[in-house]
N, C-alpha and C positions, 0 to 999 in steps of 0.2 A: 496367518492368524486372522480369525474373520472378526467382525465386531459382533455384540450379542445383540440380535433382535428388538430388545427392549431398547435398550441403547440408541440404534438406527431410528429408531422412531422418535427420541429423546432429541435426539440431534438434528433431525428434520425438522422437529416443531420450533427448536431454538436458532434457526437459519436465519441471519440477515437475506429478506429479499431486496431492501429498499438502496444498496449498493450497488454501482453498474459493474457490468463486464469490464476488469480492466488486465493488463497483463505485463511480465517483464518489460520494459522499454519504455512504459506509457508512463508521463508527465501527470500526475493527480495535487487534486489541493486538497488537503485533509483536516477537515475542522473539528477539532480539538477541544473538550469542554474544561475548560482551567476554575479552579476552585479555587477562592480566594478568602476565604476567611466565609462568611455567610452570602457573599456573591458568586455566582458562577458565569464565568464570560467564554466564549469560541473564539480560539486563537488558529489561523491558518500553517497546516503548517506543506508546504511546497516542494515539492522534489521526481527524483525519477523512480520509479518499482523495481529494484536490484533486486530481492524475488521473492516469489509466494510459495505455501503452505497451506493446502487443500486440506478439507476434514472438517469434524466439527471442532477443534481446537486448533484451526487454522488461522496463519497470520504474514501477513505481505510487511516486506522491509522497503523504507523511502527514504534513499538518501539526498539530500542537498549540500549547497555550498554553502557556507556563513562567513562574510568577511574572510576570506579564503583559504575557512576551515571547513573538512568532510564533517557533514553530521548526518548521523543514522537510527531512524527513530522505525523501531517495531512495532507494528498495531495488531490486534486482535481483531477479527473480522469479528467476531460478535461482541465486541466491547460494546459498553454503554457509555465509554469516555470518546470514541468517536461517533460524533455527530452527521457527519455527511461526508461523502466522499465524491470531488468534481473530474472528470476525467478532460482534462486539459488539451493534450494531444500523443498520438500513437507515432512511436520512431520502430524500424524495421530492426529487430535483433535475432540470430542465430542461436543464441544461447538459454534457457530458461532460469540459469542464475545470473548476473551481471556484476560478480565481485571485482573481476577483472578492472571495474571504474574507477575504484578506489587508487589504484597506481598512477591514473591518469589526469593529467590535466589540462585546462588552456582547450584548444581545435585538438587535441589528443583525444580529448574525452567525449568528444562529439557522433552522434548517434546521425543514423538516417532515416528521414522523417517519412512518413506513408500515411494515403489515406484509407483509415479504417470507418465501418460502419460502426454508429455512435450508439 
């Protein structure tokens, strides 16, 4: 099933280009624009890319540790609630989902780290 023409062009005008190349494994800090009654402030939010969602309704999962609780936050590549996305550092993974993390803990969970072009 192919997408309709109109469409493909709908969705290439609506492209975040100003987010970097990042992928499974890579460490990103993701700033977050928080609404709070008539102020709006950027809250960071930290973790690793367990996986993405290519398309024009695509979306990368980042999970972190919180006081040594899993938290897992889904973003929309073309949201307008994220503000910037910093790509921190690239770890080597075989996989392009990383559920597998979730079981893990402590040196268990630990990725290997590689230098990628930034």
């Amino acid at each position: 099933m192919s997408i309709h023409p109109i469409m493909q062009k709908l969705a290439a005008k609506l492209e975040r280009t100003d987010l970097p190349e990042f992928a499974p494994g890579d460490t990103v800090r993701v700033q977050v624009k928080i609404r709070e009654g008539e102020k709006e402030r950027l809250q960071a939010f930290e973790g690793t890319v367990i996986a993405c969602r290519k398309g024009p309704q695509g979306t990368f999962t980042v999970r972190k540790m919180s006081f040594g609780q899993g938290v897992e936050r889904i973003f929309p590549y073309n949201s307008k609630v994220v503000d910037k996305v910093e790509k921190i550092r690239s770890y080597e993974v075989r996989r392009s989902k990383l559920f597998y993390l979730r079981g893990l803990r402590g040196k268990a969970a630990r990725l290997r780290e590689v230098e990628r072009a930034s």
